[in-house]
C-alpha positions in Angstrom: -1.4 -15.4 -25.4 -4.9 -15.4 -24.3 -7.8 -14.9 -26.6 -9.6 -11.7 -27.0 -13.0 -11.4 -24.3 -15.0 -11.6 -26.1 -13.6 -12.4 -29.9 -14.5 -10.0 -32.2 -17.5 -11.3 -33.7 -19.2 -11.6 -30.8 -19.3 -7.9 -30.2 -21.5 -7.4 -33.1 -23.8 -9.5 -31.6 -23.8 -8.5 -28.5 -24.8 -4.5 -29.6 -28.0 -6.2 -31.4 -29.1 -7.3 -27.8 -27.9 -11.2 -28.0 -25.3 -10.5 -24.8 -21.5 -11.6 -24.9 -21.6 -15.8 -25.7 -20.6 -17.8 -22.4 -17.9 -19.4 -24.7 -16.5 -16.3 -25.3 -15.3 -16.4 -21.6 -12.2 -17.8 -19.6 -12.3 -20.6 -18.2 -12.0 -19.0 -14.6 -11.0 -16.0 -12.5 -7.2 -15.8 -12.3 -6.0 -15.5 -8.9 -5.5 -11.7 -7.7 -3.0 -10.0 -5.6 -3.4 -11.1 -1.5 -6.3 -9.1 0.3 -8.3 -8.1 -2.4 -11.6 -9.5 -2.5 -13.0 -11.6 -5.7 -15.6 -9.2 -6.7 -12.6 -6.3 -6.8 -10.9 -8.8 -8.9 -13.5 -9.1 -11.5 -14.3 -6.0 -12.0 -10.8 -5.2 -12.1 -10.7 -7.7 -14.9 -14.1 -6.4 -16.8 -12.7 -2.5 -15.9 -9.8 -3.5 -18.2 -12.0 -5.5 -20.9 -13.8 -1.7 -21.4 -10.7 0.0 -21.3 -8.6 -1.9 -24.3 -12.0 -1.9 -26.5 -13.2 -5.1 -26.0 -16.6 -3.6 -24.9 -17.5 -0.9 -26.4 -20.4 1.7 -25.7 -23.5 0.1 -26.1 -22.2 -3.2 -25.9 -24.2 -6.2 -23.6 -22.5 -7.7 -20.9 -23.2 -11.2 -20.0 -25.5 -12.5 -17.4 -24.8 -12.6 -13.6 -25.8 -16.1 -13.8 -23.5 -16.6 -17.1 -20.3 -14.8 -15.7 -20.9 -16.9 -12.5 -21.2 -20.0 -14.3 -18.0 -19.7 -16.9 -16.0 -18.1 -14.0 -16.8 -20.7 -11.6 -17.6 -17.7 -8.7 -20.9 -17.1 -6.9 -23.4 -14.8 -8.5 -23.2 -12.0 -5.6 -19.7 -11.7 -6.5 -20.7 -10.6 -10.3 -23.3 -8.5 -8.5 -21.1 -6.9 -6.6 -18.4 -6.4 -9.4 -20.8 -5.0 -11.8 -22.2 -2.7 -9.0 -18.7 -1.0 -8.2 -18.2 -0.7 -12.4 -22.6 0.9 -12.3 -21.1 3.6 -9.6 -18.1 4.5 -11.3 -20.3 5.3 -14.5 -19.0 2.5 -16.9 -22.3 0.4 -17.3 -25.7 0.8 -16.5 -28.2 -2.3 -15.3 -32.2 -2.6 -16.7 -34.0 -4.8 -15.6 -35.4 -7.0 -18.8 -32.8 -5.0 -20.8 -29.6 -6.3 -19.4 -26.3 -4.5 -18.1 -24.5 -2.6 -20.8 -21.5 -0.5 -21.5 -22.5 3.2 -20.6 -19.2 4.5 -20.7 -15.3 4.1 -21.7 -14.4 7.5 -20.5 -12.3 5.9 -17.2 -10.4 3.8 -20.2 -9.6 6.3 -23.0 -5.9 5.3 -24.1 -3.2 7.7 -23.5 -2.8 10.3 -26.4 0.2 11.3 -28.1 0.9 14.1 -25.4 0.4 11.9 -22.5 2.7 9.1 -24.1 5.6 12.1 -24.2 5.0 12.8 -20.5 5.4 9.0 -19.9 7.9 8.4 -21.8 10.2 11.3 -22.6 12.2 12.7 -20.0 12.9 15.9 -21.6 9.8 17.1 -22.9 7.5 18.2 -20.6 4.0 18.9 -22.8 1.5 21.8 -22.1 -0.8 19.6 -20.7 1.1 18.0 -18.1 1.6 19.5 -14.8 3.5 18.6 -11.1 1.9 18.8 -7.9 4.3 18.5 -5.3 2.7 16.3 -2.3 5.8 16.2 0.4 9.3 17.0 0.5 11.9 15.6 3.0 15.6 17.2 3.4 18.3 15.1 4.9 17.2 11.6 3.6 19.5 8.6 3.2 18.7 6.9 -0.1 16.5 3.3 1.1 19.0 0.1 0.7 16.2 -1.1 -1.9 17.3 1.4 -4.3 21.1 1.0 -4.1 21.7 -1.3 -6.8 23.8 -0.8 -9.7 25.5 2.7 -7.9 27.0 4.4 -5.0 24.9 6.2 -3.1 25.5 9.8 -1.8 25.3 10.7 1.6 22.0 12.6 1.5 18.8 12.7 -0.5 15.6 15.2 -0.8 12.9 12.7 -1.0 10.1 14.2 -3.2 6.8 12.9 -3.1 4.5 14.3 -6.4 1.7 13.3 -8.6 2.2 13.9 -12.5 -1.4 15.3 -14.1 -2.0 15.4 -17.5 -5.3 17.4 -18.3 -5.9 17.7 -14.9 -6.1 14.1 -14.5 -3.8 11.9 -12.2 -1.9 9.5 -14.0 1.2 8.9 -12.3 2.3 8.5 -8.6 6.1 9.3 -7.6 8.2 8.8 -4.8 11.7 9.4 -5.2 15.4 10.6 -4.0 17.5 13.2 -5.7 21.3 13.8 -4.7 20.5 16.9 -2.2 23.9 18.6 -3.4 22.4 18.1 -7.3 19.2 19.4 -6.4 20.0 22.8 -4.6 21.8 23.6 -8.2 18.6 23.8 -9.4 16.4 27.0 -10.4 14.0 27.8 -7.1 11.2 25.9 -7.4 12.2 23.8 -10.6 11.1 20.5 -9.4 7.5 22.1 -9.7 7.9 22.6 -13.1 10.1 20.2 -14.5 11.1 16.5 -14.9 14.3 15.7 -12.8 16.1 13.8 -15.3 16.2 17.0 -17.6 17.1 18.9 -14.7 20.0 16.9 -13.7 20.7 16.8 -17.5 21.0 20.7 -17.2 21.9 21.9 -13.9 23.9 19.0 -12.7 27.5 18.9 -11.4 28.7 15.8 -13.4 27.2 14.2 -17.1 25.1 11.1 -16.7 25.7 8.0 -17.0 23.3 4.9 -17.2 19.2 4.8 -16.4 18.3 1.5 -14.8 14.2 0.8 -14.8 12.4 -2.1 -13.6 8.9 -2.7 -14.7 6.6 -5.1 -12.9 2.3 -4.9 -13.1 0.2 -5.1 -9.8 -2.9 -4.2 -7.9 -3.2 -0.1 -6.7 -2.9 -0.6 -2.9 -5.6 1.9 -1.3 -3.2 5.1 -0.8 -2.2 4.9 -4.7 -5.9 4.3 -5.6 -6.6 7.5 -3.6 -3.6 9.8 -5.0 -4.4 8.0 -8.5 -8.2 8.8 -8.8 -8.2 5.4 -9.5 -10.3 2.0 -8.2 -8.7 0.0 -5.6 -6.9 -3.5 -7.0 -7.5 -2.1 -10.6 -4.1 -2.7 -12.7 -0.9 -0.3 -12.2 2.1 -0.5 -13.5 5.4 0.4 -11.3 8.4 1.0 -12.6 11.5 1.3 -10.4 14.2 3.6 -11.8 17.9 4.6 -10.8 19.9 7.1 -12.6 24.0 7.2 -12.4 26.4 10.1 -13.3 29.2 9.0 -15.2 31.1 8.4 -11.8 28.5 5.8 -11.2 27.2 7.7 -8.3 23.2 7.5 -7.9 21.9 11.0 -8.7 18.1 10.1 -8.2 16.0 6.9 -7.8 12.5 6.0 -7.0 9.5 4.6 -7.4 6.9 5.6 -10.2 3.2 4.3 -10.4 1.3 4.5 -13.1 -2.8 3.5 -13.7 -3.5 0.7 -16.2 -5.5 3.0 -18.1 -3.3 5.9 -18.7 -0.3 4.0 -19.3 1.8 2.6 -22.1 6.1 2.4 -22.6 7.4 3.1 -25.9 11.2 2.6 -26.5 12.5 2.5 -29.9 16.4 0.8 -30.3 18.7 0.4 -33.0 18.6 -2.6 -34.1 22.0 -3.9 -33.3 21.9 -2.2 -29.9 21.3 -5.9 -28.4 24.3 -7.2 -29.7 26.4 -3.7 -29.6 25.8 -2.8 -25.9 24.1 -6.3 -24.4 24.0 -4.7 -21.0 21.4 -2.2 -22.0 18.7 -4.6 -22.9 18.8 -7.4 -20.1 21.6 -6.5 -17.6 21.2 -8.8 -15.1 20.9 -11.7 -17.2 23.6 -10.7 -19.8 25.8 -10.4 -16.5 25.3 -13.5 -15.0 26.1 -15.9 -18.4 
């Protein structure tokens, strides 16, 4: 595990006007996702730095010439980077003064309601909301989404953004069973999570939720549904939910922004050696 940027001591020195310590850096710039440009990179990096409390308000960034230096990348890439961060409101630039931390109000953490409407797929709190962005009758369900089930023989594709005080934080495109759906109330989908629907209104109990979690870059068209930059982190999870027959009732694709994301999951304790499958299936299935 990487050391905190920069380590916590630093910080106080670095609100009395000293600036972050070069030594407090890494060593370089890692290497970022294919097609996105350094300076995207870095300030993707710095973005998160702000977010998770590293920086906070009031705080002194280092140099352009420091970050150049430690990072081992040209100084108009740390003027760029710090530019994109200046117009989205996170720091501000004086000349004689230094850049500082203006703003964590793109990184606030997600609150106690926002972690229910991430995590829980039964409650559905005040605050969030569903805008539908496209609908699609008569879909077959992609071939990437076929594992661990049958599929049905036609899907409604949905295409939604979840809000949670108005504010984008998750990006969905999935397939529900058409024949599960048109049990629903008119209109539900607008309302309502589809796993608690299908929980409800479905025509056979479920069975098993498979999700896969991996962390990437926001490609431009989830940057724009996101309200979020582009290349800054997201976190997709793929899921697939079963009835008991084993028959995929919904799966899909879920992005989520860096900052307005976190996954709690609490297990029994002897769940891993109880039910193996449910913790690592694919590993536990191939030993």
């Amino acid at each position: 595990m990487s050391a905190a940027w920069p380590p916590r001591g630093a910080r106080a020195a670095a609100r009395e006007g000293e600036g972050s310590p070069v030594s407090a850096l890494p060593a370089s710039l890692p290497a970022g996702p294919s097609g996105v440009t350094r300076y995207l990179q870095l300030a993707s990096v710095l973005r998160q730095r702000i977010a998770n409390g590293h920086w906070r308000v009031g705080d002194r960034l280092p140099t352009v010439q420091q970050l150049a230096s430690e990072l081992g990348v040209a100084r108009i890439t740390v003027r760029q980077a710090y530019g994109r961060l200046a117009a989205e409101g996170l720091i501000t630039t004086h000349r004689g003064r230094g850049t500082h931390v203006a703003s964590t109000a793109q990184g606030r953490g997600p609150s106690p309601a926002l972690r229910a409407a991430i995590n829980d797929p039964l409650q559905h709190p005040p605050a969030l909301s569903i805008r539908i962005l496209d609908t699609q009758r008569d879909q077959a369900l992609p071939a990437t989404l076929h594992e661990g089930g049958s599929a049905d023989t036609q899907y409604l594709r949905i295409r939604k953004l979840h809000l949670h005080d108005a504010q984008p934080f998750c990006l969905v495109d999935l397939y529900v069973a058409q024949r599960e759906h048109d049990r629903f109330p008119p209109r539900a989908i607008e309302h309502a999570k589809l796993a608690g629907l299908l929980r409800e209104h479905g025509s056979r109990p479920l069975g098993h939720l498979h999700q896969t979690m991996t962390v990437g870059a926001a490609e431009r068209a989830q940057a724009d549904a996101l309200d979020y930059p582009f290349a800054a982190p997201v976190a997709h999870v793929v899921r697939r939910l079963t009835d008991v027959d084993g028959r995929i009732v919904y799966a899909g694709d879920f992005w989520y922004r860096g900052d307005r994301f976190v996954l709690d999951t609490v297990l029994p304790a002897d769940l891993l050696f109880a039910y193996p499958l449910a913790v690592v299936p694919a590993t536990r299935s191939e030993t």
